[in-house]
N, C-alpha and C positions, 0 to 999 in steps of 0.2 A: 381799324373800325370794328366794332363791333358788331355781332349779326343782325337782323334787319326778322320782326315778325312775319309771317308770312299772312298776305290776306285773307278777309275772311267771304268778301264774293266780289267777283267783279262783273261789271256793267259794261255790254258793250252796245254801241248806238252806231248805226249806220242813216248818214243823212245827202239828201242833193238839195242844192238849192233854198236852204233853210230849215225844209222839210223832214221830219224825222221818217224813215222808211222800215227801219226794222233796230228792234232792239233785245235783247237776251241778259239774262242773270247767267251767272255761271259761279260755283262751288270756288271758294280760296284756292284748293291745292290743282285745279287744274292751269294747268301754261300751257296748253295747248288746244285747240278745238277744231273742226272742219265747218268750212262758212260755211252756208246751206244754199243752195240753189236760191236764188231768189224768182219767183216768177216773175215772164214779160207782162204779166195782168197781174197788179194785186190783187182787185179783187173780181169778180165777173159782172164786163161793163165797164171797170177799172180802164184806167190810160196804162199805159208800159211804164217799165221805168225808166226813168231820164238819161239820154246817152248825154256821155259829155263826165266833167267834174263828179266825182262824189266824196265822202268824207268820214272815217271810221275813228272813232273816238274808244278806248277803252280804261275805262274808271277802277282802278284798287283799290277797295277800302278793308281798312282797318276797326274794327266797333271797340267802342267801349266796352268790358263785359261777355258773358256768355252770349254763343251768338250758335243757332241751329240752320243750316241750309236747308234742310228740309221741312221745316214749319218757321218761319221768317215771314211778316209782315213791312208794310213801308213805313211803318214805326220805327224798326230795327235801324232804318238807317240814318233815323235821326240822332244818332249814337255817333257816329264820325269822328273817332279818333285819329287819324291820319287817313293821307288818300293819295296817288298816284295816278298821274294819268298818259296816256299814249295819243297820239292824234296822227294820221295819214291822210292824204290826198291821192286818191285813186281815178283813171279815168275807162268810162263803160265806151264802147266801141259805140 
């Protein structure tokens, strides 16, 4: 085989119940991240977050072309040259 591009940002989506709860871009050469605390209020007056099922999606794309992490719009990602994706099922106490 021959070697494989490496991405150039990926998307990661945390959801319960349908619901999207938190989502993040992160730079191509990173493979590694620390999740962030999520809070038990999203927002103030917010509900908790849902015990039970939840579901983390993480997206690798590849763009067409010159691609900047740091001055990148949602234009950029209508460039989609390739894409990989991850999917897990997690459960909150």
């Amino acid at each position: 085989d021959s070697p494989t591009e490496p991405a150039h940002i990926h998307v990661v989506r945390v959801a319960a119940e349908g619901q999207l709860i938190w989502s993040h871009f992160l730079p191509g050469a990173v493979n590694r991240f620390q999740f962030p605390q999520l809070p038990l209020q999203a927002e103030p007056g917010g509900t908790d977050l849902p015990r039970g099922e939840m579901q983390i999606s993480i997206y690798s794309l590849l763009l067409d072309g010159r691609f900047e992490f740091e001055d990148f719009n949602f234009r950029d990602l209508n460039r989609i040259k390739s894409m990989s994706w991850s999917y897990a099922v997690f459960r909150r106490p």
